[in-house]
N, C-alpha and C positions, 0 to 999 in steps of 0.2 A: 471565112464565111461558110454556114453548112452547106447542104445540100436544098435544103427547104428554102435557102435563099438565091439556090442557080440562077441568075438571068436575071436580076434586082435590078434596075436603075431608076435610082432615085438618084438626086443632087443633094437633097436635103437631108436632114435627121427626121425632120415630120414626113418627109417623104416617105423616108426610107417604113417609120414606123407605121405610118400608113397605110403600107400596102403590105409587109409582114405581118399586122393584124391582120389584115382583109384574108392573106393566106390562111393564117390557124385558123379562124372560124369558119373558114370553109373546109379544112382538116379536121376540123370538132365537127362539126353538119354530119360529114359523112363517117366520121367514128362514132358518134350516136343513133345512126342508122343501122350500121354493122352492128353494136351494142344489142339494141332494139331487136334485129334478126336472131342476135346469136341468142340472147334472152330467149326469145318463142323459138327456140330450136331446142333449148333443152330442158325448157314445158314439155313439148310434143315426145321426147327422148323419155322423159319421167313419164308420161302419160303410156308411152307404148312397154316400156316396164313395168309397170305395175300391170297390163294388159299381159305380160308374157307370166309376170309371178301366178295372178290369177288361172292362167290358161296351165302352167305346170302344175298347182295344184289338184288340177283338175283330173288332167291325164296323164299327169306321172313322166311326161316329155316335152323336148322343147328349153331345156336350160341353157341347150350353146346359144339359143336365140335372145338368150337373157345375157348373156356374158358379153355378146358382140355386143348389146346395144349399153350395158355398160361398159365397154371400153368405148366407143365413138363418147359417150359422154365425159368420160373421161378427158378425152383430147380434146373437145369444147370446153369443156370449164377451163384448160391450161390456156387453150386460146383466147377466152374470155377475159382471163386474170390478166391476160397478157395486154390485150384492149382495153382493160381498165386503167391499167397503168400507163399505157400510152394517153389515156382522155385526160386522165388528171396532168400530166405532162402539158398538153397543150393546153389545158385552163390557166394551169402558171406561167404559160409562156404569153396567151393572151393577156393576162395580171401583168406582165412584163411591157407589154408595148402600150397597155393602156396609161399603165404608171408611168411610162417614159412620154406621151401625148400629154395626159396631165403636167408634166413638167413642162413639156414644149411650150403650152397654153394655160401656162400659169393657173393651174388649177390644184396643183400638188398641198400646197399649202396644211396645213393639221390630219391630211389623209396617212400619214404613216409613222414610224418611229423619232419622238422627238428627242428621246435619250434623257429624258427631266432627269433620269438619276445620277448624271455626271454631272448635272451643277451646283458648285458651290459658291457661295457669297463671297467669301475671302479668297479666290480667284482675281489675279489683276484684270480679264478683261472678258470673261467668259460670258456675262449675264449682260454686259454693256454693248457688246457685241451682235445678241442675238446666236449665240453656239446653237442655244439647245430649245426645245421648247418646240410648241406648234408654228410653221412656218422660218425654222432656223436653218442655220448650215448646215446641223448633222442632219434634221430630215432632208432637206434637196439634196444631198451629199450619197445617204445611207441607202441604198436600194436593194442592200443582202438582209438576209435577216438571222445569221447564226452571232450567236451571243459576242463570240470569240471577236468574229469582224467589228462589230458594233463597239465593243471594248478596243480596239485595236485605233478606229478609227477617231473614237474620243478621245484618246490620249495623244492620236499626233494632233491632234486641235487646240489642245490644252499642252500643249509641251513643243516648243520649235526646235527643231532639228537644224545642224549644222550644216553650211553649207554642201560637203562633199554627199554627205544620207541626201541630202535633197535631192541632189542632181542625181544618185542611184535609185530613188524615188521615182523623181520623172523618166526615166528612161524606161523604167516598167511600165509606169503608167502609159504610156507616149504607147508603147508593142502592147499593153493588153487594150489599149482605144480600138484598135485595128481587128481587135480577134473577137470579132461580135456573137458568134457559135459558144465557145467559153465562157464567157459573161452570162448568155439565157441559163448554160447547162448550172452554170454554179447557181445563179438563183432558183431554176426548179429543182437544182439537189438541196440547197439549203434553205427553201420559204420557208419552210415549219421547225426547223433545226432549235429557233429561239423559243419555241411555246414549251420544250422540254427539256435541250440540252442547259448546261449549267457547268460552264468550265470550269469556274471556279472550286464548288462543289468537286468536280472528277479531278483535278490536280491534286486538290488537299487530300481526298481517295487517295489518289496516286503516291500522294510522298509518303502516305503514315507507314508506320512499322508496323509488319507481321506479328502474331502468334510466335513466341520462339519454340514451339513443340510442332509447329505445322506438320513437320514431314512426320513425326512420331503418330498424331493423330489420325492423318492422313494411309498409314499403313495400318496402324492398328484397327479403324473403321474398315480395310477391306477387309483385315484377315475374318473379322469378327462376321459381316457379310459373309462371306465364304461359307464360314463355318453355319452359320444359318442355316441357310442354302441346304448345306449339305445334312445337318438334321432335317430339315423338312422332307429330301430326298429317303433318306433312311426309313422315314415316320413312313412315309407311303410305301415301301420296301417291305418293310419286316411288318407291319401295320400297331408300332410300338414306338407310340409321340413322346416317354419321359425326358430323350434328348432333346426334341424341337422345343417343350415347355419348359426345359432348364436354360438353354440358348435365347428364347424369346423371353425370357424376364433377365440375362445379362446383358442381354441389347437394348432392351427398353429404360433401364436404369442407367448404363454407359450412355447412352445417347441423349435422355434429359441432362446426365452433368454435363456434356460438350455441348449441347446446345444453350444453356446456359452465358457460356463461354464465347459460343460466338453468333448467335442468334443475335446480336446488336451490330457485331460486322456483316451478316447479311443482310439487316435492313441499309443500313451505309453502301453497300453495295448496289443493290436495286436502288436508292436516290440517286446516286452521282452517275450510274449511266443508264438514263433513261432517255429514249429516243436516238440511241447509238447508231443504228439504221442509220442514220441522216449525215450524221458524222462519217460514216463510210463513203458514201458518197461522194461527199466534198473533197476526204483525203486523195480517194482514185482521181478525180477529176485532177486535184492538184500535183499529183506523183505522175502521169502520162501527158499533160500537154506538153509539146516540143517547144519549149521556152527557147526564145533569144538571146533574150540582156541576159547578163552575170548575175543581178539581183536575182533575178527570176528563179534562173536554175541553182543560184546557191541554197534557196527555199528549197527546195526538190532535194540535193544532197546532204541537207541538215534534216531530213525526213528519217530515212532507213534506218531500225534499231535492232541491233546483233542480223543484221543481213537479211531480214523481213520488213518489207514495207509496214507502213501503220495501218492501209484502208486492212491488210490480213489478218492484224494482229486485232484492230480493235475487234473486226467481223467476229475473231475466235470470241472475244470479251462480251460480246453481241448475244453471240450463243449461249454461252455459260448463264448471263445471268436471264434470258429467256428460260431456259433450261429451271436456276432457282426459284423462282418468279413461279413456276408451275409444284412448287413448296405446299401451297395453299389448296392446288386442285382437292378434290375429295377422295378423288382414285388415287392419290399421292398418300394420303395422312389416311383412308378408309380401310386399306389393305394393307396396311403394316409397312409398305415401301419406307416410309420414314423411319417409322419406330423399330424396325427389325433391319434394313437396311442400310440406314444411316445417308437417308437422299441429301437431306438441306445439310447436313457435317461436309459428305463429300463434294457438293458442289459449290457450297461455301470456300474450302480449301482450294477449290479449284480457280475458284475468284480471288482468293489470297495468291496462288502462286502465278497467274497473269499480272497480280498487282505488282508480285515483287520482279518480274521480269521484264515487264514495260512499265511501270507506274512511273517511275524518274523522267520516261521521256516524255509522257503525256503534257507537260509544260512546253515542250518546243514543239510538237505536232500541231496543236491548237494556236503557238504562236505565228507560226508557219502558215496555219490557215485563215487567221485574222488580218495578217497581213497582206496575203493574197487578196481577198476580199477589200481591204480599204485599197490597194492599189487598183482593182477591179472598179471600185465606185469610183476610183482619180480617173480612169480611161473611159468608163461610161460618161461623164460629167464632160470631158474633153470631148466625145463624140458626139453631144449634144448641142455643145457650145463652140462651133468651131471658130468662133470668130477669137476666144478668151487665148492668151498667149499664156507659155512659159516664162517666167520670169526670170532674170537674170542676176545674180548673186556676186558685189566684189566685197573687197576687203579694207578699201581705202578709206576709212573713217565712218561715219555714220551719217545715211546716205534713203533717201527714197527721191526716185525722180519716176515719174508715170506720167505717161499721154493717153490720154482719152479713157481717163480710168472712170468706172460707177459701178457702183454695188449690185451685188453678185445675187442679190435676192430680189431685185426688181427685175419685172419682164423687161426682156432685151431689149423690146421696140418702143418699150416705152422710158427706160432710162437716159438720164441726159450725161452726156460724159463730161467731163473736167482734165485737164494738168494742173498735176502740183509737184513741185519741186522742192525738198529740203536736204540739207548740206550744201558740201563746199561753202562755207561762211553763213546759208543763211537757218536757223534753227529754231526759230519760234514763224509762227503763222499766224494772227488776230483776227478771228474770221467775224464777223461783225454782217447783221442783217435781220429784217423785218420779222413776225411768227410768220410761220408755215416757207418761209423761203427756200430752206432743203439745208442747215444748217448742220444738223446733226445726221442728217442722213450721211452727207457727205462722209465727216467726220467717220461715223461707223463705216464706210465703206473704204478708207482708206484704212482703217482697222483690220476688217474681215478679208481683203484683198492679203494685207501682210502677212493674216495666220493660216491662207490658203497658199500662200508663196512658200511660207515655212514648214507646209505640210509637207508639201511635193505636188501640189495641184498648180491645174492651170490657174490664171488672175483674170478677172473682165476689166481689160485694158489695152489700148493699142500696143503699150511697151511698157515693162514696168524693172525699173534696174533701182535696185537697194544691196543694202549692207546688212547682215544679220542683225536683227533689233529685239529687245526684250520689251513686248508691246503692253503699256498701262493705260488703262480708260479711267476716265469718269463721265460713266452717261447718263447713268439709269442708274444711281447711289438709292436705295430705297431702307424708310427708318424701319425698326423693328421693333410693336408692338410687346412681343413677348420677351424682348429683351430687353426694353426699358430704353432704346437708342433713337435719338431723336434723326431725322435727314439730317442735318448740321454736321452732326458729330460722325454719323455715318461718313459720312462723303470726306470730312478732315481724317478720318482714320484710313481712308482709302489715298486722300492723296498722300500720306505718311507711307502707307505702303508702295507707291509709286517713285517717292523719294526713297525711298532704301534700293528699293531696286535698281534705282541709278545710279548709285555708288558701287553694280556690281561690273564685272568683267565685261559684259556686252552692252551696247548703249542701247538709252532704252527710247521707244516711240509712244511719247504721251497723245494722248486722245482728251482735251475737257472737256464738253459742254457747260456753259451756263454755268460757270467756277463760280462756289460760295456765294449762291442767289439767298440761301436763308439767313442771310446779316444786311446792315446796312452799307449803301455805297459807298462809306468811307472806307469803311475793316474789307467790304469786298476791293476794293482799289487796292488799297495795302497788301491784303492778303493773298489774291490772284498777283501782283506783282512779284511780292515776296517767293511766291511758289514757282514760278515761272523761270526768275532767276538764278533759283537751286537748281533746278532738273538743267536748265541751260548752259549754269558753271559744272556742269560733272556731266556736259558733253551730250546731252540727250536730244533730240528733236521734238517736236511734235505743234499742236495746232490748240488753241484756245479758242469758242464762239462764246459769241456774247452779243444779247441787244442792247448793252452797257454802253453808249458811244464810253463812257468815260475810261474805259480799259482799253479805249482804241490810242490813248497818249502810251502805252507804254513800250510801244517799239520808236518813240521817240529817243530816248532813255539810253538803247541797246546796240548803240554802234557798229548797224547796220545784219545786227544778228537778228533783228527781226522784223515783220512788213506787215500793212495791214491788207485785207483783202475782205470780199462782202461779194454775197446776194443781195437782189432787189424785186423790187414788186413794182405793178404800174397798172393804172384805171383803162378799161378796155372796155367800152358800152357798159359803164354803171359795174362793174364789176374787176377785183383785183386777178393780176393774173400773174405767176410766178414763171419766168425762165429759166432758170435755176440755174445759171451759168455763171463763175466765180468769176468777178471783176476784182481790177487791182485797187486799192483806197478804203477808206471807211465810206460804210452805208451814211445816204441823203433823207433815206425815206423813214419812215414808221407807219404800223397799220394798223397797230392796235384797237384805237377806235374804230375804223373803219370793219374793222371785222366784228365790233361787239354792234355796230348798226348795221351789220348784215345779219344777225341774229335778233336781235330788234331788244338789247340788253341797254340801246342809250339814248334812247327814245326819249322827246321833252315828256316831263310828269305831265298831266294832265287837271283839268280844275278840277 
């Protein structure tokens, strides 16, 4: 806990965030006020110089009195710069408790990074799920915003980890919950990291090969400088320029051909590190916290390359290409600095040979700092949610048991929670119940619960003990126009992929919805059976809904591998009302009509 938070007691997470806002904006108040001052302080400083310039003009004295008052201006503008950076600090910090209230108060929803570019259709469960998009796991999840993390944390989402990484997962995450000073510092060092930085970009930088003449060109352009130099110096000596104009036309010709040559690896340079600033940052923050777990600080000792940290090495990489970048100025290319001194050759080369002395590592720095960050968003999410558990991981067969488990994207006060139990003999679930009863909701949340277990995150659930599972949905099967694929075929070519997947190494956790509604009852009878009993004989678990009662026979069938269960609904003053609480049996009711004449769709015709 920093310093800005001495003397906090709050109970809560909305507490806490609460009144740590209330602090910054009274930290902003009065750094906008200082601001304000120091601003009309070095008006009046400019005002009273130009009154000293005027007054030495005059009478030929009075310079020292110009000198002091630019030096105090001086040490204003440093203190200035210095308060500006401090305000923009605290507006990210206030952007931080606001976006953490939004989440408290369910307000988050399509306000941040939804990640659309990690989803893919032929994904077993990513789009069924709800991963990505506005109001998904990765936005509630994601609260950093460097590319690196973002990328880091989509793929433990889309990819389940074993269980021993998990449990070195949580144990990070568990100690970065706790370290709420780290968490603000890495999101104001990295808000803006994502509008510029581009890792992928600076890796593929990083790994390509050199020039093989570098170091040759690299001397050759000083000596030839030099020698410039040193004609120019003669020319003004002896007042005899045939050397500096024989010198300046072989430097002007040698350095169109090198430029030639690597005027395309400078531009490549200036893309892949732009916004490096921010990348420093994050690296120091990640190389100085006094981590606990093993995870933590083995991130820390897979950092240092040839015995220089990376925040010093990229800063050196920082400068260089600042430095190229000023290629373009006019004082650069006006005055022959270019064309006689060889600027953009030499500082080019000089970006070649940082490439070639860190480039290789730049892949595990950035990995190092993704990972931080996604374990960062698992500890913020756990400080948020303290009620959501750890989940607990065996190996005895293929296994989810949870108590008072609900989905992790509904408001907490408002969610209704559930037990479900599969393995130990029972492997299929027939979930059966009225529209709107919370069907698929469920369904999905015992989905997104597994692939936050398998992340390393907490689960919103009283208890939740499973067995590593290869999680397949079918929820949201959607046809595609442009590909000619009707929903039918769609959804059969998914649950094909769900079936292969069950014949691999880890069993898998199916998810249906509404199995093969685009055919008639009989083929859907048949076909839901048929598929059920596949994933079933090659050891899988999972749950099937359906308003079908007639799919509700086929744990008849299943010698006791599988049960039926259902939502219901019930008339409450003229009006249906859903508890959403899973009963054991097939559903009694149906409401179909009754909701199409709450909409007034069944209405008698009229004469």
């Amino acid at each position: 806990m920093d310093a800005d938070q001495g003397g906090l007691n709050a109970d809560t997470p909305h507490e806490t965030y609460d009144e740590l806002l209330r602090r910054s904006r009274e930290r902003l108040r009065l750094q906008q006020r200082k601001d304000r001052q120091l601003g009309l302080s070095k008006v009046g400083l400019g005002l009273l110089a130009a009154f000293f310039v005027l007054r030495y003009l005059q009478v030929l004295h009075g310079f020292q009195y110009l000198l002091i008052v630019a030096a105090v201006f001086a040490v204003l503008a440093v203190l200035h710069d210095q308060l500006l950076a401090r305000i923009r600090s605290t507006r990210a910090l206030i952007g931080f408790y606001e976006r953490g209230l939004a989440r408290l108060e369910d307000r988050w929803a399509g306000t941040g990074e939804g990640g659309e570019r990690f989803l893919h259709d032929a994904h077993p469960y990513a789009r069924d799920l709800d991963l990505f998009g506005a109001g998904s796991v990765f936005e509630l999840l994601c609260i950093f915003r460097t590319r690196a993390g973002e990328e880091t944390l989509a793929r433990w989402l889309l990819e389940p980890a074993a269980p021993e990484e998990v449990g070195e997962r949580q144990a990070a995450a568990r100690e970065l919950k706790g370290r709420a000073e780290f968490r603000e510092k890495l999101f104001t060092a990295g808000d803006r990291a994502r509008l510029g930085l581009h890792p992928e970009a600076l890796t593929e930088w990083g790994e390509q090969q050199g020039p093989a003449n570098a170091r040759t060109v690299k001397w050759a352009a000083a000596g030839l400088a030099v020698a410039w130099l040193a004609s120019l110096a003669y020319g003004f000596a002896s007042g005899s320029y045939y050397a500096l104009l024989a010198m300046s036309s072989i430097n002007y010709f040698v350095n169109g051909h090198w430029l030639k040559e690597l005027d395309e690896r400078a531009e490549a340079a200036e893309k892949a590190t732009a916004d490096l600033d921010l990348l420093v940052q994050v690296l120091r923050l990640v190389e100085t916290e006094p981590f606990g777990c093993e995870r933590l600080r083995g991130l820390q000792v897979a950092l240092p390359a040839d015995g220089r940290m990376p925040s010093e090495a990229v800063k050196r990489l920082d400068r260089i290409t600042n430095y190229l970048e000023q290629r373009r100025n006019m004082m650069v290319r006006g005055f022959g600095i270019n064309s006689f001194l060889f600027y953009s050759v030499q500082w080019t080369l000089a970006a070649e040979e940082w490439r070639k002395e860190f480039g290789p590592a730049i892949r595990g720095w950035l990995a190092s700092v993704g990972e931080t960050e996604a374990l960062a968003a698992f500890g913020c999410y756990a400080f948020e949610h303290p009620r959501d558990v750890w989940p607990e991981f065996v190996q005895d067969g293929a296994c989810l048991d949870a108590e008072a488990l609900a989905h992790p994207l509904l408001p907490e006060q408002k969610a209704v929670r559930n037990d479900v139990k599969l393995g130990d003999g029972l492997q299929l679930m027939v979930l059966s119940g009225p529209n709107m009863s919370g069907k698929s909701t469920f369904v999905r949340g015992i989905g997104v619960n597994a692939v936050l277990a398998q992340c390393g995150a907490p689960v919103r659930a009283r208890r939740l003990r499973m067995s590593p599972l290869a999680v397949g949905a079918s929820i949201c099967v959607l046809d595609s126009l442009q590909g000619g694929v009707s929903r039918f075929y769609a959804e059969i070519k998914r649950l094909k992929l769900i079936s292969d997947l069950a014949r691999g190494p880890i069993p898998v956790l199916f998810l249906l919805d509404e199995l093969l509604s685009g055919t008639n009852s009989h083929d859907r009878l048949k076909g839901t059976e048929l598929v059920v009993r596949n994933l079933v004989g090659h050891g899988a678990i999972g749950l099937v809904t359906t308003h079908d009662l007639a799919l509700a026979c086929i744990p008849e069938s299943m010698d006791g591998k599988a049960r039926n269960s259902h939502f219901e609904d019930h008339l409450e003053d003229g009006r249906l009302v859903f508890d959403f609480t899973l009963m054991p049996g097939v559903v009694q009711t149906s409401n179909a009509l009754k909701l199409m004449e709450s909409i007034g769709l069944a209405e008698e015709p009229t004469a």
